[in-house]
Each structure stands twice: as C-alpha cells, then as structure tokens.
Backbone bond lengths (Angstrom), bond angles and torsions (degrees), N, CA, C in turn:
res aa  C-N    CA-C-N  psi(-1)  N-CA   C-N-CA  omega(-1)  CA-C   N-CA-C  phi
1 X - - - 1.468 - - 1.531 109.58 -
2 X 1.591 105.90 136.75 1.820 94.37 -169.36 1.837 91.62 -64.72
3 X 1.390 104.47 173.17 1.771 108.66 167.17 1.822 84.37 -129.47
4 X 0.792 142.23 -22.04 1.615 112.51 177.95 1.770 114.45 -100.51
5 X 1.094 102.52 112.02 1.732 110.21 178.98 1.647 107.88 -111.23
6 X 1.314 116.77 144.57 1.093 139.07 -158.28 1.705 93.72 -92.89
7 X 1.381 116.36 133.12 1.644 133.43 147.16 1.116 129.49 -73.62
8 X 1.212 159.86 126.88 1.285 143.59 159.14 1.748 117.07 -112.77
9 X 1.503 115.83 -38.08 1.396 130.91 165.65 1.510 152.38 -66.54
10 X 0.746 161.07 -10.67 1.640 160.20 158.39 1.302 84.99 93.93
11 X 1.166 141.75 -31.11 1.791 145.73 -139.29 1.290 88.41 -110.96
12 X 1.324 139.55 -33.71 1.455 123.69 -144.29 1.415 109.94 -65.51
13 X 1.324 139.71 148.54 1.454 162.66 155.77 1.859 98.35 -12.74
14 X 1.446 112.09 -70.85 1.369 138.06 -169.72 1.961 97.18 -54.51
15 X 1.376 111.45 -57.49 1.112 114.14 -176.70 1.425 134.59 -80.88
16 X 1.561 115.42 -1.34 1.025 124.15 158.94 1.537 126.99 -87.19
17 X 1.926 102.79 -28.30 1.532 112.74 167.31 1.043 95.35 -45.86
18 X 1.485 119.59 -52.80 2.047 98.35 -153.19 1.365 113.57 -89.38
19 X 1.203 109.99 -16.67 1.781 102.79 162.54 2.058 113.61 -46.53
20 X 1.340 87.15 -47.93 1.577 85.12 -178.92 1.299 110.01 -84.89
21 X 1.182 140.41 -21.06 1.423 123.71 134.75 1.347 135.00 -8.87
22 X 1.658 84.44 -74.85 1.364 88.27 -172.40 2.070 111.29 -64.82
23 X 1.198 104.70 -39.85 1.545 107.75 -179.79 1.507 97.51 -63.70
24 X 1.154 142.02 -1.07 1.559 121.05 -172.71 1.045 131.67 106.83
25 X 1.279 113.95 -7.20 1.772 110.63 -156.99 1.349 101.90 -131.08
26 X 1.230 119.34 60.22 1.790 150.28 146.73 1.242 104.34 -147.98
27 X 1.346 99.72 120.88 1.429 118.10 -179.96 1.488 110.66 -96.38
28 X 1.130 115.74 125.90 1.426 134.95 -163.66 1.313 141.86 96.77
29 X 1.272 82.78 10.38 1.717 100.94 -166.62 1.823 121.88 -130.08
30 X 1.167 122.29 121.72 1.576 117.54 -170.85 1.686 105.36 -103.10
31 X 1.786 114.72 160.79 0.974 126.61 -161.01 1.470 95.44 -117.32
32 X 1.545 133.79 106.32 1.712 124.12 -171.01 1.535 82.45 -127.59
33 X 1.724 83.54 112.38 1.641 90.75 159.20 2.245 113.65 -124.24
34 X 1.232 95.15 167.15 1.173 106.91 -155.42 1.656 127.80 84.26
35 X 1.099 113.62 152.26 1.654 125.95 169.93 1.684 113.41 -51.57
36 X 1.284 107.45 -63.98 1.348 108.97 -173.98 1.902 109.07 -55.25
37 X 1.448 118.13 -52.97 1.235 125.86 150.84 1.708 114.56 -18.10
38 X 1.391 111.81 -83.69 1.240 125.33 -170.95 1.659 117.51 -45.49
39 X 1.437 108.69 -41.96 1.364 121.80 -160.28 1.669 84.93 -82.74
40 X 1.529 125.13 -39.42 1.629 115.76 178.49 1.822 107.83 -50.17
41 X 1.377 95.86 -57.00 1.632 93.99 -162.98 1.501 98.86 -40.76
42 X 1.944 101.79 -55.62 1.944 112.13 -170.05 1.774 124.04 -38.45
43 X 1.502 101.82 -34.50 1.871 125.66 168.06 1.589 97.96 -70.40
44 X 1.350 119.65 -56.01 1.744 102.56 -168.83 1.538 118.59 -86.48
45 X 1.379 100.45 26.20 1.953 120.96 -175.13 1.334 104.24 38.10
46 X 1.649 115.14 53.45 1.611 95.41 176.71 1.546 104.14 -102.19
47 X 1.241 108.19 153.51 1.516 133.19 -176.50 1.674 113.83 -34.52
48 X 0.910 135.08 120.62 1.619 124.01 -173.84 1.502 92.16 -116.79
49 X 1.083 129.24 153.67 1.653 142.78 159.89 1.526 119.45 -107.49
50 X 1.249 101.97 -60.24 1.937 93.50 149.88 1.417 99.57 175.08
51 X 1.787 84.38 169.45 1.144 101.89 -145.88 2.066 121.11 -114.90
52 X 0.858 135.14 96.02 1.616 144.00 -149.84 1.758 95.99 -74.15
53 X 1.099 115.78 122.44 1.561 133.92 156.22 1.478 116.87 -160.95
54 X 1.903 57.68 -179.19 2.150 73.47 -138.72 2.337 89.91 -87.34
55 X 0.980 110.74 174.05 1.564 123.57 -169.59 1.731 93.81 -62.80
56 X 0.972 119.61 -57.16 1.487 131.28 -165.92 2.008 90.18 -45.89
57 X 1.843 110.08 -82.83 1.522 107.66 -175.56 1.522 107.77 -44.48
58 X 1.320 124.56 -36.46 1.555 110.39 -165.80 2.205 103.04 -76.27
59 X 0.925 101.44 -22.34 1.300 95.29 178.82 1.978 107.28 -87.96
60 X 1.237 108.32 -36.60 1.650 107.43 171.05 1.777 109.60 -50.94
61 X 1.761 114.70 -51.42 0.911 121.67 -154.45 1.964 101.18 -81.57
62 X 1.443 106.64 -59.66 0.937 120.28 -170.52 1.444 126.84 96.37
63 X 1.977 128.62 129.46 1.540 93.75 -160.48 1.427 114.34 -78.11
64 X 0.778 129.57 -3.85 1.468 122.10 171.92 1.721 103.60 -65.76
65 X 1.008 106.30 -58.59 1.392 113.78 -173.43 1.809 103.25 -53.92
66 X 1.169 143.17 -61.15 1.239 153.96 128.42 1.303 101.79 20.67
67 X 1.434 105.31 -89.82 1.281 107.22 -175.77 1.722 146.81 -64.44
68 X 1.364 78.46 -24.40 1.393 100.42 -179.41 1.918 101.32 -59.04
69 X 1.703 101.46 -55.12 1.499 106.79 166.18 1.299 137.87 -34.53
70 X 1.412 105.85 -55.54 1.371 134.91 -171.38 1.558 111.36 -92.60
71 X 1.132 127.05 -60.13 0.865 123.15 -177.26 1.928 130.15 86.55
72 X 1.828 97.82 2.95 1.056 122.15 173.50 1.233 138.12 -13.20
73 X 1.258 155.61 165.68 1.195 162.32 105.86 1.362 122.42 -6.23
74 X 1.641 95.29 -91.68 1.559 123.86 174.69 1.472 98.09 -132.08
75 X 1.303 92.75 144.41 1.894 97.32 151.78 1.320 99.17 -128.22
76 X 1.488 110.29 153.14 1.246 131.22 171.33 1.923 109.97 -124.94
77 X 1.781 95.86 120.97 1.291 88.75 175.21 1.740 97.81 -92.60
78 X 2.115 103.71 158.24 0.918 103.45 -157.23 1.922 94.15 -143.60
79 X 1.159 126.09 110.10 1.476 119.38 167.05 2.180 113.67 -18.38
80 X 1.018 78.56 138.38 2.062 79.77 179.80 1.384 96.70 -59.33
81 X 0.994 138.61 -54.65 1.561 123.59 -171.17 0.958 121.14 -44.08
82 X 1.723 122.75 -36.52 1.141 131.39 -156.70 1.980 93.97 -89.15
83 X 1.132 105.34 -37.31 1.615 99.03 178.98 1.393 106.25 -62.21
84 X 1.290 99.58 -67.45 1.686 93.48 -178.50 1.836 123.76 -32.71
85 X 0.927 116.05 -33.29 1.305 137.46 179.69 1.896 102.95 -57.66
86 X 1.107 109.16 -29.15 1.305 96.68 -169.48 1.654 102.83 -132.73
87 X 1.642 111.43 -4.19 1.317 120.60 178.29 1.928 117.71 -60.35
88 X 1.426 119.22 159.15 1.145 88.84 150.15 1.317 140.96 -162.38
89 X 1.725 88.32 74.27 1.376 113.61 168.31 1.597 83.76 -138.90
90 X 1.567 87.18 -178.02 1.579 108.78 -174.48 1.215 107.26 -78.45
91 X 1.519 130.51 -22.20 1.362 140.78 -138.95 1.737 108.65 -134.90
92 X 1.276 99.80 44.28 1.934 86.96 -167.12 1.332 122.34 -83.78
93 X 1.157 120.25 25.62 1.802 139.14 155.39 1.882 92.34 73.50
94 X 1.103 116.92 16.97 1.678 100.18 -170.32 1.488 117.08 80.17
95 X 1.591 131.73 4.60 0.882 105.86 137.18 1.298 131.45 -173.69
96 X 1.366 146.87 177.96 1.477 122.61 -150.03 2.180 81.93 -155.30
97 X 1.503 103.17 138.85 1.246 110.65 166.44 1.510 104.34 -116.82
98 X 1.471 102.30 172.25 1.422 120.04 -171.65 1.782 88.00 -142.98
99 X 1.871 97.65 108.69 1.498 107.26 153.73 1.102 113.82 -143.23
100 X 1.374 113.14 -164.73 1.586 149.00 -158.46 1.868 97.66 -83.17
101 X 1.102 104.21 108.20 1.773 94.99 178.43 1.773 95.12 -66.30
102 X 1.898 98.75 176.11 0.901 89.06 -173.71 1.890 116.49 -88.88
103 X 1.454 135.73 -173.78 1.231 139.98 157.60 1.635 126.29 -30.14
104 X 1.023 144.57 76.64 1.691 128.52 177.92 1.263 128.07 -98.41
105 X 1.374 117.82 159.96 1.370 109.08 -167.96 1.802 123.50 -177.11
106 X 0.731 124.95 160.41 1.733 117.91 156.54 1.581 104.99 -62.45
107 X 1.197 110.56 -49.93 1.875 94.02 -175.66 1.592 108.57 -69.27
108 X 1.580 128.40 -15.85 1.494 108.77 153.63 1.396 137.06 -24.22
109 X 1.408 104.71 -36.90 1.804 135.26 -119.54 1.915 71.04 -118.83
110 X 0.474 115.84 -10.25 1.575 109.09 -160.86 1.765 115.15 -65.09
111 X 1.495 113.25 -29.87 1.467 122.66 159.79 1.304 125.90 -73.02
112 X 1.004 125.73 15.44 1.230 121.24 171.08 1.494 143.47 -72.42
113 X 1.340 96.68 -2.34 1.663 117.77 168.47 1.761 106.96 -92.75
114 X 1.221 112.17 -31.22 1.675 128.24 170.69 1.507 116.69 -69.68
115 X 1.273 97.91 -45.93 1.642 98.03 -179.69 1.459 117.55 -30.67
116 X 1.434 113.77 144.22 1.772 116.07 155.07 1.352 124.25 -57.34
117 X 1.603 111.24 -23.41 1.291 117.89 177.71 2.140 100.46 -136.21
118 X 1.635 87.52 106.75 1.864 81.15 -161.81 1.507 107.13 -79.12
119 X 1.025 103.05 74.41 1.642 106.63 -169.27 1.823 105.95 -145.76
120 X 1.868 93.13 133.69 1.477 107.06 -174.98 1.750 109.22 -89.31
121 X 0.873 152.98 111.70 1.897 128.97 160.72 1.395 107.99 -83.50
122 X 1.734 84.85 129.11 2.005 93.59 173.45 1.792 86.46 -109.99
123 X 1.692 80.16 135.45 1.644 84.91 165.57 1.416 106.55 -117.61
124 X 1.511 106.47 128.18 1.125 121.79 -167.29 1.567 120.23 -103.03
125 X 1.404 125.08 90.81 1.370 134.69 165.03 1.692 105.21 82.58
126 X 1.334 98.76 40.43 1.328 97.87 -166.78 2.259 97.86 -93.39
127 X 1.451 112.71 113.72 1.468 134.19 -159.28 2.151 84.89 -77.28
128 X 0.602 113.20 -40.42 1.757 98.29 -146.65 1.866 100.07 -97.01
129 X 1.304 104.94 113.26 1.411 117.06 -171.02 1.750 115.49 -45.70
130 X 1.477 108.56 -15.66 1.417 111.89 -156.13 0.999 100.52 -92.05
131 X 1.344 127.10 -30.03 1.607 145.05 -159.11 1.362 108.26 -95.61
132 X 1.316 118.53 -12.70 1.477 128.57 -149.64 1.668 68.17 -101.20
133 X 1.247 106.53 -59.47 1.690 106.42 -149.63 1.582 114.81 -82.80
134 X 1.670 108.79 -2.46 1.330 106.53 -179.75 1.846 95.24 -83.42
135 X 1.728 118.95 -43.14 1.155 113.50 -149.25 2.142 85.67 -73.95
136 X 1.237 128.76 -49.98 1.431 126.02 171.19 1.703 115.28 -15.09
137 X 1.889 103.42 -49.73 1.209 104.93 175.11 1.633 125.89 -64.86
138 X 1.272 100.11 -48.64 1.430 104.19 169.52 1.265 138.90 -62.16
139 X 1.319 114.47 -18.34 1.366 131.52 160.60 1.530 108.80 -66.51
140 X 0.784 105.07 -50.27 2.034 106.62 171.99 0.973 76.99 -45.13
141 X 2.052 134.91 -99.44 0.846 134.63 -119.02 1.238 119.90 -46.38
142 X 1.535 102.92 -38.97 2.016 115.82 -158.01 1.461 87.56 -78.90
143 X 1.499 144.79 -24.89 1.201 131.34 -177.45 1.237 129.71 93.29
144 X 1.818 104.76 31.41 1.384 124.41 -165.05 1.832 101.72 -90.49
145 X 1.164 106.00 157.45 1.661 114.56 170.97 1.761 108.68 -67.07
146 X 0.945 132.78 -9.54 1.557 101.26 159.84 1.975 82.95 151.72
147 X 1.763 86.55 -177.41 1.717 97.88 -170.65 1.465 112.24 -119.36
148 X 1.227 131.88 151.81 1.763 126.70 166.16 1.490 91.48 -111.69
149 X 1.529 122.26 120.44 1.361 130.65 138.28 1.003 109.47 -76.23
150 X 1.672 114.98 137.41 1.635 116.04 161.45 1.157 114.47 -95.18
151 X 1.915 115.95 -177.43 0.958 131.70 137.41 1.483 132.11 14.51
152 X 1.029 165.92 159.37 1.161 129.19 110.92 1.790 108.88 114.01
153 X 1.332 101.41 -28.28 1.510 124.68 -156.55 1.231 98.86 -65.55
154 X 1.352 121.27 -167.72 1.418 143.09 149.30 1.588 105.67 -82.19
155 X 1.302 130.47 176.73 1.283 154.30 151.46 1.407 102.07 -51.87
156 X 1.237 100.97 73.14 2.383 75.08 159.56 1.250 117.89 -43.93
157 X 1.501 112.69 -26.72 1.897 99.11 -154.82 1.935 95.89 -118.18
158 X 1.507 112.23 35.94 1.768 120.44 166.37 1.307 104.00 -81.18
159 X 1.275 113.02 162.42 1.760 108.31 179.50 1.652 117.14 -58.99
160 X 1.174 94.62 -48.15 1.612 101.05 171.87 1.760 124.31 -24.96
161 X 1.762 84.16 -62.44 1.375 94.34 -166.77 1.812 117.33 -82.29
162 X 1.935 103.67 -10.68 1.518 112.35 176.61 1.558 97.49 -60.36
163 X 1.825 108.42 -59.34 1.182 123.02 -150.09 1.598 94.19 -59.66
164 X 1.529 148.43 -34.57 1.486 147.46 -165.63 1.066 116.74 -77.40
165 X 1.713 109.07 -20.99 1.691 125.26 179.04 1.279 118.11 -90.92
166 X 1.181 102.40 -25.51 1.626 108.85 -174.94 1.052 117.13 50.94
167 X 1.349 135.22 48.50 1.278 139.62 178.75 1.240 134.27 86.65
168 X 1.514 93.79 -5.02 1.485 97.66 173.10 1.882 123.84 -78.90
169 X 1.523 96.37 -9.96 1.849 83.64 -177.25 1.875 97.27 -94.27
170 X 1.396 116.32 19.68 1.493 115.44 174.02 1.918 99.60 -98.48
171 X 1.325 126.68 -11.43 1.119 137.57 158.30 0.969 129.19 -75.28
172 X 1.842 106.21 -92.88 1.232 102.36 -169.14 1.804 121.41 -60.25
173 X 1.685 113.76 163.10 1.329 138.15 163.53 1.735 98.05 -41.04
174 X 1.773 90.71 117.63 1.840 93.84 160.51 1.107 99.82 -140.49
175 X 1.624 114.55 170.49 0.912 127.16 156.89 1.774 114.69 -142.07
176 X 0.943 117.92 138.72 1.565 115.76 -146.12 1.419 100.21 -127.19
177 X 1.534 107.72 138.63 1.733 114.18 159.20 1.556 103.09 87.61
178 X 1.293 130.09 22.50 1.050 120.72 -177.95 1.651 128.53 -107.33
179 X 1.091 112.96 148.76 1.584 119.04 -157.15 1.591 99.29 -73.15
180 X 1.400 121.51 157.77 1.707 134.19 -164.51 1.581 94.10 -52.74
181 X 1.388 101.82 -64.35 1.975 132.53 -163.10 1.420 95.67 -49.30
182 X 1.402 111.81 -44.70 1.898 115.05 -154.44 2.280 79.76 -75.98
183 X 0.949 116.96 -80.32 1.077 136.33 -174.21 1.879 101.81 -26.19
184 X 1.322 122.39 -48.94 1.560 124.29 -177.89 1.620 108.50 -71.60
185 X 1.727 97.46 -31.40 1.322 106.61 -166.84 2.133 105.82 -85.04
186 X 1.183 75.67 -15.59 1.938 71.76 -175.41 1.962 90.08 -97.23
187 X 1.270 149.60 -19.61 1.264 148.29 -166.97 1.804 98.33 -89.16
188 X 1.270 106.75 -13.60 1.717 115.51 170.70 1.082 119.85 -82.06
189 X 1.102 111.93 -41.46 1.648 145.42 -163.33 1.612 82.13 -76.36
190 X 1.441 123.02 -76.15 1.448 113.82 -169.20 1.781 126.72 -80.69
191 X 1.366 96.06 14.68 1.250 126.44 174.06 1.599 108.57 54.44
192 X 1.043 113.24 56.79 1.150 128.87 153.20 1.806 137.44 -99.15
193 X 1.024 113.69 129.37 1.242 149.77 -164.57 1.767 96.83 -71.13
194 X 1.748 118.92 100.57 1.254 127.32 -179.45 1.363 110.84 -90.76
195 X 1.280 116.90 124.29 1.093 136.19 154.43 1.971 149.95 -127.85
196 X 1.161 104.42 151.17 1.499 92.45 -140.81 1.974 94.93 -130.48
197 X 1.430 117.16 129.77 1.507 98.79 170.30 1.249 122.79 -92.52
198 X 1.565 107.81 140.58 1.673 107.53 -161.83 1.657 108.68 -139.23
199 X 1.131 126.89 120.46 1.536 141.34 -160.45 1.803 89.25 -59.55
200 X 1.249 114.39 -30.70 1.873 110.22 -171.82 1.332 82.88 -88.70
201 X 1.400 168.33 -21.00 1.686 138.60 -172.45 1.414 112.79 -60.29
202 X 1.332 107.11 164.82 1.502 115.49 168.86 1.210 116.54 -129.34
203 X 1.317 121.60 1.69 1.697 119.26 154.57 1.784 105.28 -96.73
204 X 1.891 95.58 133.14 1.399 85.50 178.61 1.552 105.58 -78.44
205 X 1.623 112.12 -159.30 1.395 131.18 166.58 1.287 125.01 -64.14
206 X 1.769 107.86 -41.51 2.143 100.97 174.14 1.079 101.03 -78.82
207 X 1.847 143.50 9.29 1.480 118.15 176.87 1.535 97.68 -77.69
208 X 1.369 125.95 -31.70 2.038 129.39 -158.34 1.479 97.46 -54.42
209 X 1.178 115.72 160.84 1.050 128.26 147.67 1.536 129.82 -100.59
210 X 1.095 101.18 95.45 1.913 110.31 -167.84 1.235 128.98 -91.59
211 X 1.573 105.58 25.28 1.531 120.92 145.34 1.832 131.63 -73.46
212 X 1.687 68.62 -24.40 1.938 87.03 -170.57 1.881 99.88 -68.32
213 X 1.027 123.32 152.71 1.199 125.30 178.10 1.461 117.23 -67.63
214 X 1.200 135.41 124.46 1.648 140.66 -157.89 1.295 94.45 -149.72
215 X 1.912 98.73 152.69 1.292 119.33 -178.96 1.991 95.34 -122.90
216 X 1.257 120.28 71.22 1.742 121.59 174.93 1.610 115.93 -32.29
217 X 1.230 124.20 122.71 1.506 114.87 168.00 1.816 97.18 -139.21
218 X 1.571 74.59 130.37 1.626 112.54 171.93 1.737 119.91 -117.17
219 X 1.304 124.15 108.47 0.956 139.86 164.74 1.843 121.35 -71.98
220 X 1.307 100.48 170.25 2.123 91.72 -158.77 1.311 85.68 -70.84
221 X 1.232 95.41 -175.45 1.604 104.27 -174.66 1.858 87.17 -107.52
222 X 1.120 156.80 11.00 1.281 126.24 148.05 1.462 118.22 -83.80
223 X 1.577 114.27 -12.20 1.272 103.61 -172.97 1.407 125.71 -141.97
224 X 1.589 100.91 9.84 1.768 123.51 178.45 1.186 102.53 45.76
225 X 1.528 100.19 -150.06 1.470 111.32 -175.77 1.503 114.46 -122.65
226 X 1.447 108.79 119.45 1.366 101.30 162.90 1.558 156.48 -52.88
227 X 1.250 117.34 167.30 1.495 110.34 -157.14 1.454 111.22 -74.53
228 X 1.420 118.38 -16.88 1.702 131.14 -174.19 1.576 82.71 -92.44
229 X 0.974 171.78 1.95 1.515 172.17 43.89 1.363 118.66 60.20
230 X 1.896 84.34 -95.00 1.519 100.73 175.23 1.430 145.86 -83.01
231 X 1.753 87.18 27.45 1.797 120.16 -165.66 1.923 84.74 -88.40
232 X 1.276 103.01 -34.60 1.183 113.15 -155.84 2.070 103.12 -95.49
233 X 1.087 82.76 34.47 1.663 76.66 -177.59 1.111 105.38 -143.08
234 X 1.195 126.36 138.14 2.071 156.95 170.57 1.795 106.29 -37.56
235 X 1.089 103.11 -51.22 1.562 99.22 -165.56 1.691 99.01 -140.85
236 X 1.244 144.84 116.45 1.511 133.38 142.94 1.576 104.19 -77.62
237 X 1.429 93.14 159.79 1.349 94.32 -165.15 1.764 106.31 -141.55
238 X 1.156 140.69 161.03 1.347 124.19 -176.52 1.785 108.32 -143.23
239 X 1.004 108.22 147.43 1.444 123.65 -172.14 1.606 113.61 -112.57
240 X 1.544 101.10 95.80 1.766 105.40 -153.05 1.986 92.18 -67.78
241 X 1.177 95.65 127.46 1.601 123.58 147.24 1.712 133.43 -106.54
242 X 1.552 96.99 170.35 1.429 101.81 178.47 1.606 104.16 -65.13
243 X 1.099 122.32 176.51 1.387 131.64 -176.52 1.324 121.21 -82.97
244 X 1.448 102.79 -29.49 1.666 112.34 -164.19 2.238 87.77 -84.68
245 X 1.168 108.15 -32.73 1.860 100.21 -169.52 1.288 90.80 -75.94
246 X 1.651 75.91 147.77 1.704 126.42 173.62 1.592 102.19 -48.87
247 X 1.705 95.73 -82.22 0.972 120.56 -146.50 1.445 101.08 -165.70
248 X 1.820 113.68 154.07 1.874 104.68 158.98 1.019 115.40 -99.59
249 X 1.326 132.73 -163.97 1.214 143.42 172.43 1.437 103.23 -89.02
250 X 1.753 99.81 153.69 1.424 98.99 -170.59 1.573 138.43 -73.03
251 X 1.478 100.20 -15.35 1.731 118.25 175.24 1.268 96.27 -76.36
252 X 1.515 136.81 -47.02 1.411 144.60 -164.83 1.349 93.29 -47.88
253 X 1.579 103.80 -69.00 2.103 116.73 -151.61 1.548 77.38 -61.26
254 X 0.981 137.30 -56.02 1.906 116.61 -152.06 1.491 94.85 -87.40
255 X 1.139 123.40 -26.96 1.964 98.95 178.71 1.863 93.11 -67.96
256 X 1.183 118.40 -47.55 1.895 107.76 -172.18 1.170 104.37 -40.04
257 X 1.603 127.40 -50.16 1.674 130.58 -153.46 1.880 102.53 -99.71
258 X 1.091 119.61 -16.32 1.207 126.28 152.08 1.436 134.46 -52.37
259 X 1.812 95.46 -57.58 1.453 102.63 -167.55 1.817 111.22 -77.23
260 X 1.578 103.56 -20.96 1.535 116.41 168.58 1.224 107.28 -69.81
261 X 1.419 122.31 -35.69 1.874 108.86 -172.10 1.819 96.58 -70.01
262 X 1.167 117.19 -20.43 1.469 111.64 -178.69 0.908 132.40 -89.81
263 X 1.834 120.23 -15.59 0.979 130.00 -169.09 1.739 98.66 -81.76
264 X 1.392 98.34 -25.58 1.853 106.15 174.14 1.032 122.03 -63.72
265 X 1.425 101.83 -32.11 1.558 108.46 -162.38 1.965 94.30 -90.09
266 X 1.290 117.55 -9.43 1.456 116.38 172.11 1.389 104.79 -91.65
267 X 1.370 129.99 -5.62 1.448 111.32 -160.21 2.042 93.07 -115.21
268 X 0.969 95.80 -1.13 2.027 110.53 175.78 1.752 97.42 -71.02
C-alpha cells in the first residue's frame, strides 16, 4: 500500500480532521506541530497516525528516513500554504503529526513512594495553556513522580500547552481532569502529606521536609487557592518575597519549591 499520498486542497477530508484536532474536537487524538515537537513524541514512542509535510522536509528527510523515525500511519505531503492553513503557529517547520496522546491515570501515579523526588503536583484550575505546559515541563525537570490536572484546567495535551512542555507531558506520569476531593482523597489513600503555597503561611518552603511523601498544589496565578481549599490541606507553605511583588509566575513558584525538594533528595 503506497504510505505517501499527495494533498492539493484546503478541503481535503485528511485536512480538515486535523484542523479539528488541533481545535479539540476529536477526542483521542493530539495535534504535534514542529520538528522539535515531533522528534519528542518519536523519543516517547508515542503512536503517530500520520504525518503532514511540506516537499522541502520530505526531500531533507527522505521517506525511508521519515519513517523509519516516525513510524507513521500515512503521511501526506502537502504544499506550505496548505499547512499553514491548518497550522498553528506561523512557523510550523514543515511539519505537524496527528497522534494518540499518551495513557493517564491514578495507576501512573503509582511511583511515588520510589521517586528521587517523592512528590505528586496537582495543578489546580490552572486556565492558560502555556503555564499549564511550562510548569508540566519543569516537573520532569526537578524529577518528580508525575502531575494531577484538574477539573477546570486547560488541555495539557492542546497545541499550546504540548508546544510549552516540550515533550515533557508525552513523559511524565499524569493524571488528568480530576476533581479537588478525588485528588486529596487519593493523596490520603497513598499517604501522602498535602501541601499547598499560600501568600498567608508562615513557614517558608526550605523549612519542609521533601523526602516525606507529598501531594504539591498550585493554584493559577490569577486566582490561587481558596480558603474552603486550603482548610483542607496538611501544610501551606510560603515562598518569601520582596514586599512590593504581587506574585510569581506559575512555572517560577513550582520550579523554586521543586528544585529545593531535589536539592534534598541530592544531599540524602
């Protein structure tokens, strides 16, 4: 069966699936555009169905070469106009796949007594895709056992929020869409120790001990976490600033309280 078929239309069947892809509205399915993107999913062996480029990458790459990478479905080469058309950034390097996100779950979550860093992050109602997917990245980075998105959230897995992670929410342990209660009630269950950063605490972040098993919750940064919330939590915790700031940004506050739970877990 050939695997490379030619595009010519904006209209085609193939190219309208991934428009709605990419907007959301196929369920089960992610929109990875760019190289650096693509080559993440290709490292975390996730499932590709196929794959859109433009003449220029398919002749750099080659289909053997292509495939061998990818491991695709179909690819369809497609004139640049026609990518751009359904891309969504300005800049989609020639080429954009359509796969299978990965597996999520509570049994992800299940190493978290093993971890180098025994610590869960729930992100709690956090609206802005970029933020969702920068703090996802950083959690890889610090070397924590995995993330709880709630409710309420953004898409971890929208282009926005792939492209901010860089590959890290095709890795790390998630578990996605889950309610405050289910989330406090399963961090009990695995007897973990909840904690939450809160501008009213008076113990900072290097007093914790972040060997002990913890479930981290971070609320968005326009609207933190509420007081019927953090009634319900083990430890608040505070991240001393100057007087005159607001607030940080949300990858910032969890890489600070991150990179300290690790620095513990290096100094054991």
């Amino acid at each position: 069966m050939e695997l490379i078929r030619k595009i010519t239309s904006r209209d085609n069947d193939q190219v309208k699936h991934a428009r709605r892809v990419r907007d959301g509205r196929v369920g089960g399915k992610i929109f990875l555009e760019g190289l650096r993107l693509v080559d993440e999913a290709a490292r975390a062996r996730t499932r590709i169905d196929s794959v859109f480029v433009t003449s220029e990458v398919l002749d750099e790459l080659g289909e053997a070469g292509l495939t061998a990478w990818l491991r695709p479905q179909r690819i369809y080469q497609v004139p640049e106009p026609i990518l751009q058309s359904f891309a969504d950034t300005s800049t989609s390097q020639g080429i954009i796949a359509i796969a299978d996100p990965p597996e999520t779950g509570p049994e992800k979550l299940d190493n978290v007594h093993t971890s180098t860093v025994p610590l869960v992050v729930f992100l709690h109602r956090i609206n802005n895709p970029s933020n969702l997917g920068a703090v996802i990245r950083t959690a890889e980075a610090a070397g924590v056992a995995g993330a709880i998105i709630s409710t309420d959230s953004a898409d971890v897995f929208s282009p926005k929020s792939l492209r901010a992670a860089m590959g890290s929410s095709l890795r790390l342990p998630l578990w996605t869409d889950v309610r405050f209660d289910d989330a406090i009630d399963w961090a009990r269950a695995k007897r973990l120790r909840t904690v939450a950063a809160d501008v009213s605490a008076s113990r900072s972040y290097t007093s914790v001990d972040w060997q002990i098993p913890r479930l981290l919750v971070f609320g968005s940064e326009a609207h933190g976490l509420d007081d019927e919330i953090l009634e319900k939590i083990d430890e608040p915790v505070l991240i001393p600033m100057e007087k005159d700031v607001e607030s940080l940004n949300l990858a910032v506050a969890c890489g600070v309280v991150l990179f300290e739970a690790r620095r513990q877990a290096a100094d054991r």
